[in-house]
N, C-alpha and C positions, 0 to 999 in steps of 0.2 A: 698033550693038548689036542683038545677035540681038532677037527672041522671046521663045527659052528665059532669055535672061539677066534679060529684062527682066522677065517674069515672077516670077524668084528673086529677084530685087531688091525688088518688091513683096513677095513673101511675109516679107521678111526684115524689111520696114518694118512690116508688121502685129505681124510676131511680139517683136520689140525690147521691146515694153512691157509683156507676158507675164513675158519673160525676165527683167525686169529686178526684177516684183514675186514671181517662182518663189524658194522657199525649203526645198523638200521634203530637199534633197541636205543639209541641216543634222540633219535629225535621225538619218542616218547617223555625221555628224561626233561630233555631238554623245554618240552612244551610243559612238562608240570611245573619245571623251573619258572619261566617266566608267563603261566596263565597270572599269578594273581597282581603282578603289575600290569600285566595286558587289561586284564580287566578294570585296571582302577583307571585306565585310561580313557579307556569306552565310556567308563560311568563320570567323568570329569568333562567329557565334549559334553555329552547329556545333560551332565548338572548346570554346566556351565552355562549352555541352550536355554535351558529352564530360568535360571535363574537370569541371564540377561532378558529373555519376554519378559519376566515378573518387573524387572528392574525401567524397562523402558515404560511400561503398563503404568507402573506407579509415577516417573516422569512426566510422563503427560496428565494424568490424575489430576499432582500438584502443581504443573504449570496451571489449567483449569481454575483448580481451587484459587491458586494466587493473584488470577485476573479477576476472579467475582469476589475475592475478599476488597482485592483496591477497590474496584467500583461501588461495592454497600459500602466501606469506609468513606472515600472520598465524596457516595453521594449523600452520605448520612444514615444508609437505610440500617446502620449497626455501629454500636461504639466499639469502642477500643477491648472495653472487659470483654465482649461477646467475640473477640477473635478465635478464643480456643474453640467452644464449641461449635461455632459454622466452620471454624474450618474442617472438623470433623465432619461436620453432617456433608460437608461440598464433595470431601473427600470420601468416604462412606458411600454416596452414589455414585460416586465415578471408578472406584477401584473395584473393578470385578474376578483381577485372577486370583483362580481355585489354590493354585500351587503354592502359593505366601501364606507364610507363618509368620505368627505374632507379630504382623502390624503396628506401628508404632505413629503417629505423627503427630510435629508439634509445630506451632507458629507462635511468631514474631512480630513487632510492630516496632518501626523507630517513625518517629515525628517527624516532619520536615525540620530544614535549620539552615537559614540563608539559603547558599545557592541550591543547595544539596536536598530533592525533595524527597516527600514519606516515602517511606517503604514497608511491605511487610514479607516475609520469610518464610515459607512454610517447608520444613522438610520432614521425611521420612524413611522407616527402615522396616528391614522385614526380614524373611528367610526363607531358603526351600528344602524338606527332608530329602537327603538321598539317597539312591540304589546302591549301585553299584561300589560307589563311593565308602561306604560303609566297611567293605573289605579291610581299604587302604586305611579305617580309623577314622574319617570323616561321615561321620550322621548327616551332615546340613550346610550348606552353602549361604554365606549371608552378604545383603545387598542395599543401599541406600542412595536417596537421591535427595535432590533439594530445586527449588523454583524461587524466584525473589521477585516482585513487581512492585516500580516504581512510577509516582505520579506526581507531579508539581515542580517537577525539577526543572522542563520545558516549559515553557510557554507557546502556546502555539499562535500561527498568524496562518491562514489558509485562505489563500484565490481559487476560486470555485470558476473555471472557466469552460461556460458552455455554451456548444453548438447549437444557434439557434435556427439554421437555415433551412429553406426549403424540404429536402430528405427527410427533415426529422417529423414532417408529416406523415410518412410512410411508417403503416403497422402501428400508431401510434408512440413513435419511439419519443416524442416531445413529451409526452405524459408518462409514459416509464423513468425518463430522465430526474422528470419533476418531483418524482414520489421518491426517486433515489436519492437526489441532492435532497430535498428536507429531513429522509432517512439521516443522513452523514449528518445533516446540522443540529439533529437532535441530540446523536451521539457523541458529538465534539463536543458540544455545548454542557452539556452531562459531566465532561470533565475538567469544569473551571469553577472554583472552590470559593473564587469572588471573582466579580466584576474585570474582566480587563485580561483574565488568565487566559482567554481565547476572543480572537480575534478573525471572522470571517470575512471575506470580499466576495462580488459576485461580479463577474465579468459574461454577461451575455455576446453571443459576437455571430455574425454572417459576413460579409463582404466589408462592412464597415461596423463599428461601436456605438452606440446611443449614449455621450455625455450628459444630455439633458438638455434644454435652452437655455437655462439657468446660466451658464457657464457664456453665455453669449459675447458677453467681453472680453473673458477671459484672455492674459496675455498671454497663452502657450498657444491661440488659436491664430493660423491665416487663411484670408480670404481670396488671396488672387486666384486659387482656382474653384472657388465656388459659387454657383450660380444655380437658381433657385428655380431654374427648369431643368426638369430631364424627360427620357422616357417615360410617358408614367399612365398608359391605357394600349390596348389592344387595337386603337384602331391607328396608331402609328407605326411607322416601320421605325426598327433599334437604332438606325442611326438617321431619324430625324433631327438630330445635331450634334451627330459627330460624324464627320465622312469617313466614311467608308471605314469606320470603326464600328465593335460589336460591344459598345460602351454607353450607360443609362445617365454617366454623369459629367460634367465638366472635369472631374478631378483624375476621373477612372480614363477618360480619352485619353487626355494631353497627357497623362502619365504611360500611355498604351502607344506615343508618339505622332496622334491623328489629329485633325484640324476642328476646332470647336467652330462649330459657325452661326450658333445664336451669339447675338449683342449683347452682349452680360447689362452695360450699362451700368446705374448706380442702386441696384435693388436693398428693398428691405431689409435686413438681417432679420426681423421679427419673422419672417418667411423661412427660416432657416427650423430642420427638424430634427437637430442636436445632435447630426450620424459626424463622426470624421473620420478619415481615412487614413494608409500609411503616410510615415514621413518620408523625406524624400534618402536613397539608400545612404549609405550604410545606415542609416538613421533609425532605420524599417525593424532594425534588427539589435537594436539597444538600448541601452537607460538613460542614455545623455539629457541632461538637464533641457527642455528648451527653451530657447533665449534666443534662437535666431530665425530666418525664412525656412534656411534647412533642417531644422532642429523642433521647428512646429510643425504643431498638427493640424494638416489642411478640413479645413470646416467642406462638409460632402453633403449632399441631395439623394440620397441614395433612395429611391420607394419604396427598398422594404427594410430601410432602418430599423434595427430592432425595436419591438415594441418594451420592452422591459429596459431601462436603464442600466448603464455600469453603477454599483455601489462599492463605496470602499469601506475600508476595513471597518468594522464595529462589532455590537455585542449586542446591540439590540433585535435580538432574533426574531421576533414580527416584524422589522424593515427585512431580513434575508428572504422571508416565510415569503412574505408580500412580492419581494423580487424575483425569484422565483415563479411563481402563480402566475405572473404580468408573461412572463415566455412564452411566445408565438413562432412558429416557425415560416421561414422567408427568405427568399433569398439568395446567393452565392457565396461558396463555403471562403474564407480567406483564416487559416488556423494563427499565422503568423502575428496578426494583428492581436486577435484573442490573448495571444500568450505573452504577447509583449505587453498589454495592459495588466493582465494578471502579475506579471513580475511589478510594473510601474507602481500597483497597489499595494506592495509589501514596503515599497519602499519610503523613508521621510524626505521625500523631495514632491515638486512639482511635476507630475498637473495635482496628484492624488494626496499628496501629503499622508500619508501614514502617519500612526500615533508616534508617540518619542518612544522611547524604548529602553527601559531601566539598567544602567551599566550594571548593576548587581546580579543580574536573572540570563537567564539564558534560555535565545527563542530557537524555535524551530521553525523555518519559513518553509511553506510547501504550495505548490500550483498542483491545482487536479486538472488535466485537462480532458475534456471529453468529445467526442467529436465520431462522428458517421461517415468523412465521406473526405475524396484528396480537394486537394487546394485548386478553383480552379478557379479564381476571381479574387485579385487582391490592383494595387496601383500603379 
């Protein structure tokens, strides 16, 4: 034996036990093992990503489509056969993702039927080709959604109660309001199929309510604290009759605890400017019928009684149009009053009588209340 062999032979005995504890050539192994499920993982968060955008994209689409198919339905502006194609063409402008494949959607219409109003349906499906995905045997990931919009089931009754006072001259916020609330009445009104299926009120309000004189007899109204003077020019100080009170009216003092010291005596009621004010508390703050002193409402002098009257509930939308329009702003904000006639208007009781109300149907009573500014003037 050479040398050189003997040598190699050595080195080969050192090295044997190296070689035998070596394991580095595994985690090549091992990585080709598991790339192609690695990979079909990757391409699965991907797909998955892709395909819920597409899926959300189409959701909102068909909510879309399915509010302007109720509305041409319900207002007429399309019949029942013309569902299929608006609701493609609705949907057609509103679906813009690249990634969906074969697109599919279809609608639905069922009629009303007693309590239970129309509806229509629209739903849809799609799909997205995959990457990665393709390894694992999946080409495309598929996705669907659906929208349903129903109209006539409720019947709506809405008090419209708004701020008429002073601030609401600031920036013209009383003519923004105006153009708002006949916006909404248009839109409500738009969706009553006949007569009666929507019911508006309109409750103007500042410090006090404008009933109207009309109601002058009326028996929910008391008199003992009204008196047909007040504050009511510049060249009087605020409590030229109320001491040492910072109060315009007989009602607004003595409910503020301060001394009325004009002589009421037995004045006109024809003098009277249709404002009245809170009841006396708990009163102030609920729907109790009224039948008694505490339970009526104090007939007021207020000077800047709103210029628009409360209306109640109706359907005849040139009276709401008209009520509206008349709104002037003046006066001391009181929200509380506002909102408790607003509620009074939905109701079938006294002062406002509300319509009857169909035990078969099912309403939706709602108050909007609007208002600029805190409470700083109320009884």
């Amino acid at each position: 034996m050479t040398a050189i062999s003997c040598d190699l032979m050595s080195r080969l005995r050192r090295a044997a036990p190296h070689f035998a504890r070596a394991n580095r050539g595994n985690i090549a192994m091992t990585f080709a093992l598991t790339l192609v499920p690695l990979l079909s993982f990757v391409g699965a968060a991907i797909g998955y990503s892709r395909a819920a955008k597409a899926r959300t994209s189409m959701q909102a689409a068909l909510d879309s489509t399915a509010l302007m198919l109720s509305k041409d339905l319900s207002s007429g502006v399309i019949t029942t056969s013309q569902i299929a194609s608006q609701a493609q063409a609705y949907f057609s402008a509103l679906y813009t993702n690249k990634d969906s494949k074969g697109v599919t959607i279809s609608a639905s219409y069922t009629q009303a039927n007693g309590s239970s109003g129309s509806t229509v349906q629209v739903s849809g499906s799609g799909s997205i080709n995959t990457d990665f995905m393709k390894v694992a045997g999946i080409p495309n990931m598929n996705f669907n959604a659906s929208s349903t919009a129903t109209w006539g089931a409720n019947l709506l009754r809405v008090a419209l109660v708004l701020d008429n006072t002073g601030s609401m001259a600031d920036y013209n916020k009383i003519g923004a309001l105006q153009s708002a609330a006949k916006n909404l009445v248009t839109q409500l009104s738009g969706l009553a199929q006949k007569n009666g299926d929507v019911y508006i009120s309109v409750v103007p309000f500042e410090i006090d309510v404008n009933v109207g004189t009309s109601n002058v007899s009326a028996s929910w109204l008391r008199w003992d604290l009204w008196d047909p003077k007040n504050y009511s020019n510049s060249s009087q100080p605020y409590n030229t009759y109320c001491n040492q009170g910072y109060w315009m009216t007989m009602a607004q003092c003595k409910g503020h605890g301060y001394t009325w010291t004009h002589t009421v005596g037995s004045p006109n009621r024809n003098q009277w400017n249709g404002c009245v004010t809170d009841r006396d508390q708990d009163n102030d703050v609920n729907s109790v019928v009224p039948s008694s002193t505490a339970t009526n409402f104090p007939a007021d002098q207020d000077q800047s009684c709103p210029a628009a009257q409360i209306l109640p509930l109706t359907y005849n939308w040139s009276n709401v149009t008209n009520t509206i329009n008349q709104m002037s702003p003046g006066g001391a904000t009181n929200q509380t009053i506002g909102l408790q006639w607003g509620w009074l208007s939905l109701l079938q009781q006294s002062p406002l009588n509300a319509p009857s109300e169909d035990a078969t149907s099912q309403y939706q009573h709602i108050i909007i209340l609007f208002t600029d500014g805190l409470n700083t003037g109320d009884r």
